[in-house]
C-alpha positions as CSV (number, residue, x, y, z in Angstrom):
1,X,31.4,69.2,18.9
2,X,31.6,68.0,22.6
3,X,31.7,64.8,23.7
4,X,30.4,63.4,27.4
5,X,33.2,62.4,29.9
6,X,32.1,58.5,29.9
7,X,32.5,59.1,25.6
8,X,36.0,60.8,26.2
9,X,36.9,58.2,28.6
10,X,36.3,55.4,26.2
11,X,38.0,57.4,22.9
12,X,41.0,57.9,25.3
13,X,40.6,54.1,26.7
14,X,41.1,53.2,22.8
15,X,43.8,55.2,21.4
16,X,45.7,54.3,24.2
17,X,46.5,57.8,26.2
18,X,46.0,60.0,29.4
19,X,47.9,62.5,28.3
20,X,48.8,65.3,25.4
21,X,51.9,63.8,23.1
22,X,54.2,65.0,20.3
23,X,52.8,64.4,16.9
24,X,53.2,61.0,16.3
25,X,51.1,60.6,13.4
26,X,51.5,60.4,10.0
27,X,48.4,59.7,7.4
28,X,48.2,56.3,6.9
29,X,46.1,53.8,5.1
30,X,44.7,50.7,7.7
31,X,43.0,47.8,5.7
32,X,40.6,47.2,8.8
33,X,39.9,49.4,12.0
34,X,39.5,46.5,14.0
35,X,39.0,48.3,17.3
36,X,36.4,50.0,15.2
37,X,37.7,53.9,15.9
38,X,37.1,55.3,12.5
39,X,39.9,58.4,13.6
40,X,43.1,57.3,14.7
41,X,44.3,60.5,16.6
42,X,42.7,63.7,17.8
43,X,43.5,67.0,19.1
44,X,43.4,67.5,22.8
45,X,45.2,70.8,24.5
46,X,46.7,71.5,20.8
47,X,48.7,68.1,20.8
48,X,47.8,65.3,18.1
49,X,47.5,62.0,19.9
50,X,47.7,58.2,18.2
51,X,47.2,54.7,19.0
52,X,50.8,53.2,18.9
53,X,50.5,50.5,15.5
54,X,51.1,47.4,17.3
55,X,48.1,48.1,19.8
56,X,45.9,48.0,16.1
57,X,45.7,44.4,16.0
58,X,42.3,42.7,15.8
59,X,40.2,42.5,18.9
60,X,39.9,38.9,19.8
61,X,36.4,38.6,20.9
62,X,34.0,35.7,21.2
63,X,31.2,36.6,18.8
64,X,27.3,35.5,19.3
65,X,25.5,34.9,15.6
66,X,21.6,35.9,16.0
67,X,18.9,36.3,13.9
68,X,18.5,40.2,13.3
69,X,15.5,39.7,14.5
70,X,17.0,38.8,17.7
71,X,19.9,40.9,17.6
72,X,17.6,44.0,17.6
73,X,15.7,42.9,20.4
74,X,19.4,42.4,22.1
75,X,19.8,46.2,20.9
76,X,16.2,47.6,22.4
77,X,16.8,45.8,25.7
78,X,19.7,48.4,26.5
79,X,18.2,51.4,28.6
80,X,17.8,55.0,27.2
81,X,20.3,55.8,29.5
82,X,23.0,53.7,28.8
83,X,22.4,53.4,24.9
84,X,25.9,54.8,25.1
85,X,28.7,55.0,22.4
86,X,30.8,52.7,24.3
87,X,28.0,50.3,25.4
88,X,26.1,49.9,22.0
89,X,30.2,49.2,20.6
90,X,30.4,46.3,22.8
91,X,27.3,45.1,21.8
92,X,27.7,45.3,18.6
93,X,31.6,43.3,18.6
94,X,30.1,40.3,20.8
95,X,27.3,39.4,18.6
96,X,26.3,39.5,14.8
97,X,23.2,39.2,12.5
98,X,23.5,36.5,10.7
99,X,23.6,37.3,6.8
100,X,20.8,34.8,5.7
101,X,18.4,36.2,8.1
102,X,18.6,39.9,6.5
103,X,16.5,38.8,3.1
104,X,13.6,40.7,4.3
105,X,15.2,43.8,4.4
106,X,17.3,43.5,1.2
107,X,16.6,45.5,-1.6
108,X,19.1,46.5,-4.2
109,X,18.5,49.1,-7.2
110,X,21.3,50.4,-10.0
111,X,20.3,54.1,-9.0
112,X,21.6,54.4,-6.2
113,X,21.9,52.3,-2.2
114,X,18.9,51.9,-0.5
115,X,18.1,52.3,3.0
116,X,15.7,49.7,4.2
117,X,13.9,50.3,8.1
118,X,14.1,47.3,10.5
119,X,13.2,49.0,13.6
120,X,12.8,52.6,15.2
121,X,11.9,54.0,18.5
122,X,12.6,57.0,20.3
123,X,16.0,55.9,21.2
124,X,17.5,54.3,18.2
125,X,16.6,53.4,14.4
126,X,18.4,50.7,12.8
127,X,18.4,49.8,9.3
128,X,20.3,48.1,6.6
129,X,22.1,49.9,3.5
130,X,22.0,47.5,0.4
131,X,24.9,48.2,-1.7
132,X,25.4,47.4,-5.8
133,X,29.1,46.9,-6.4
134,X,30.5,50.9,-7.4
135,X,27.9,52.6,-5.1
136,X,29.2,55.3,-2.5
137,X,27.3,57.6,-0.6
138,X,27.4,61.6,-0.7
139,X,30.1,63.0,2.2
140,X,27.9,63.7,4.7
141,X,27.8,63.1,9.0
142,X,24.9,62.7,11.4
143,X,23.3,65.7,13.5
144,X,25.8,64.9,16.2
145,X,23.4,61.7,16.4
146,X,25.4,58.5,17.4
147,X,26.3,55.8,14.7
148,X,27.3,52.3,14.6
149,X,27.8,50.4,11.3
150,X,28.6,46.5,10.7
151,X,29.1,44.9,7.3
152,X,27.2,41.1,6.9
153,X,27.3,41.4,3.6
154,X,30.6,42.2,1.6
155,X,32.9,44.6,2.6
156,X,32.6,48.4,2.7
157,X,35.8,51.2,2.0
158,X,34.9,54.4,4.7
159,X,36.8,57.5,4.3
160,X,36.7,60.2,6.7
161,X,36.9,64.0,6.7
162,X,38.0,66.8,9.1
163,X,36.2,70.2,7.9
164,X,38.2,73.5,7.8
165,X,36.9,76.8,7.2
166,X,33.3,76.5,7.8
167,X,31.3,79.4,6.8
168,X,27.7,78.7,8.3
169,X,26.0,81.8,6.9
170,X,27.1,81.0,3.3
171,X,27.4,77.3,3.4
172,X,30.9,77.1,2.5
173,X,34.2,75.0,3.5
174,X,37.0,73.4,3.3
175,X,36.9,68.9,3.8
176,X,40.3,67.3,4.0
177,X,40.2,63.1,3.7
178,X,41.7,61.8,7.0
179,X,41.9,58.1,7.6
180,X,40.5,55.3,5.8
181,X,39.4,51.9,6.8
182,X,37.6,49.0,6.0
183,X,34.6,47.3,7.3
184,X,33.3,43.5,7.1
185,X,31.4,41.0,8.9
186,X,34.5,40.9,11.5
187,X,35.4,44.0,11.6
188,X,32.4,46.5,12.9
189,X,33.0,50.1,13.1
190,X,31.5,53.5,14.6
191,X,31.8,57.0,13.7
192,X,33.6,59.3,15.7
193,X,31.9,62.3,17.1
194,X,35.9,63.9,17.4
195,X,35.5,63.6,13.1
196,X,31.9,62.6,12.0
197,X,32.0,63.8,8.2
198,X,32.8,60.5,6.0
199,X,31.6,58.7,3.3
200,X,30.9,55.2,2.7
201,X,31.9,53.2,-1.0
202,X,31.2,49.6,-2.3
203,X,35.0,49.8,-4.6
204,X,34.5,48.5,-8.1
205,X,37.1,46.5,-7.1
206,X,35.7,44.9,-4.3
207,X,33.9,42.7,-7.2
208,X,30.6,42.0,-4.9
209,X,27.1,43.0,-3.7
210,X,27.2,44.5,-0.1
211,X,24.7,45.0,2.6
212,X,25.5,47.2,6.5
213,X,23.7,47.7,9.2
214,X,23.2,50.9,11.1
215,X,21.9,52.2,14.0
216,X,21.6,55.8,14.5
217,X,20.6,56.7,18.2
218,X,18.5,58.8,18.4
219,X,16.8,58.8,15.0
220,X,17.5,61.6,12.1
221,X,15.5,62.6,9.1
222,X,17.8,65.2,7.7
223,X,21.7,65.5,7.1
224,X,24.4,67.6,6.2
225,X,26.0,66.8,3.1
226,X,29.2,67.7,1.7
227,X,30.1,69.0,-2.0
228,X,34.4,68.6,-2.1
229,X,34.6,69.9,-5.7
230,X,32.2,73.4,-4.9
231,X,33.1,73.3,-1.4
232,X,29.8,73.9,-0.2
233,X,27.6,71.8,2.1
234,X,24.0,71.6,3.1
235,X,20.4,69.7,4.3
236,X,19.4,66.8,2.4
237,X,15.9,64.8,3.8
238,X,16.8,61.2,4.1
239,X,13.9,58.5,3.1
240,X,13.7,55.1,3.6
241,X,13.6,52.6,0.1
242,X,11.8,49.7,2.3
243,X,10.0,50.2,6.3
244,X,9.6,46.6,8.3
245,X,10.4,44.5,5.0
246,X,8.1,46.3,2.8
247,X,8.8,48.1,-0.6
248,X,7.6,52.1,-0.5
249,X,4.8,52.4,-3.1
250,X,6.8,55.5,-4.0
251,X,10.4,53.4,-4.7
252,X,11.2,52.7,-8.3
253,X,14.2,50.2,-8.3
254,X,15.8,49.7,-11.6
């Protein structure tokens, strides 16, 4: 997948190069991806590049609390035009929903996460994703759509995948986990078009409820989902469990 030159700018702005280097990077497990880049190196001329470890530390920035009601208006006052990967990051790191202002859009069910509509236009939806502690969603990535993620609530494992081998006319192959990090209230994340496949896990041993926010620019109804064990993948229809604060008449939560 191709990225635009402002995106490729800003990846390369992050990971700290202008140029090819050695392989420098081994697989290794961060507790938080502060700087909220989901992939820690990528291929560029045939060279893996990486982020030297000490440049990892958390991003010291002064962070704005708003009601989600206000922080989606914050969201929908960025232009069409510049509702950017980079820009929508930045807004995203400088302010926060605050947690006790999400009850509206909160529903939780044993059977599986729900995904609950806050807002949607042409440009951007933006939801939240109530989690029951053991919960995970399928491996799966985005249409090449843009996607920002935040945790209020809890704190959320994400594990990434590159895919190798893909057969298109028979569905099939191959998805190798990458990096993992960690997502909480401070620590807001994105997902890299370089490596888009992941999934997303409330751990057992996390020991709490969670609830993220999303924003997917532009908007999605379908996505490409990812068996590892049959190495196959394939369209699923996404649905939302709650639209504006109200249950779907269809939703059984148990």
């Amino acid at each position: 997948m191709g990225v635009s030159a402002a995106t490729e700018k800003f990846l390369r702005s992050h990971l700290n190069t202008q140029s090819p280097a050695p392989l420098l990077h081994l697989r290794r497990k961060w507790r938080y991806n502060s700087l909220a880049i989901p992939v820690l190196h990528r291929l560029v001329d045939g060279f893996a590049v990486a982020k030297e470890s000490e440049a990892l530390m958390a991003q010291h920035v002064a962070t704005e609390q708003l009601t989600i009601t206000d922080w989606v208006k914050g969201l929908a006052a960025i232009p069409g035009r510049d509702f950017t990967l980079e820009n929508v990051q930045d807004y995203i790191i400088r302010h926060s929903a605050r947690p006790e202002t999400l009850d509206k859009y909160c529903y939780f069910s044993k059977g599986n996460y729900t995904r609950n509509l806050i807002f949607k236009n042409e440009v951007f939806e933006c939801m939240t994703i109530c989690w029951e502690i053991g919960q995970a969603s399928r491996i799966h990535n985005h249409r090449d759509q843009n996607c920002w993620m935040s945790a209020p609530i809890g704190r959320l494992k994400v594990q990434n995948f590159r895919v190798d081998d893909r057969d298109s006319a028979r569905g099939t192959c191959r998805i190798i986990p990458t990096e993992i990090y960690e997502m909480d209230a401070t620590h807001p994340a994105y997902v890299n078009p370089l490596e888009p496949v992941h999934q997303v896990l409330n751990l057992a041993e996390f020991r709490q409820r969670a609830v993220s926010i999303h924003i997917y620019s532009k908007p999605f109804d379908t996505c490409e989902v990812y068996l590892r064990e049959k190495g196959t993948y394939g369209d699923v229809p996404l649905h939302y469990t709650s639209e504006y604060g109200k249950l779907n008449p269809a939703e059984k939560l148990l």
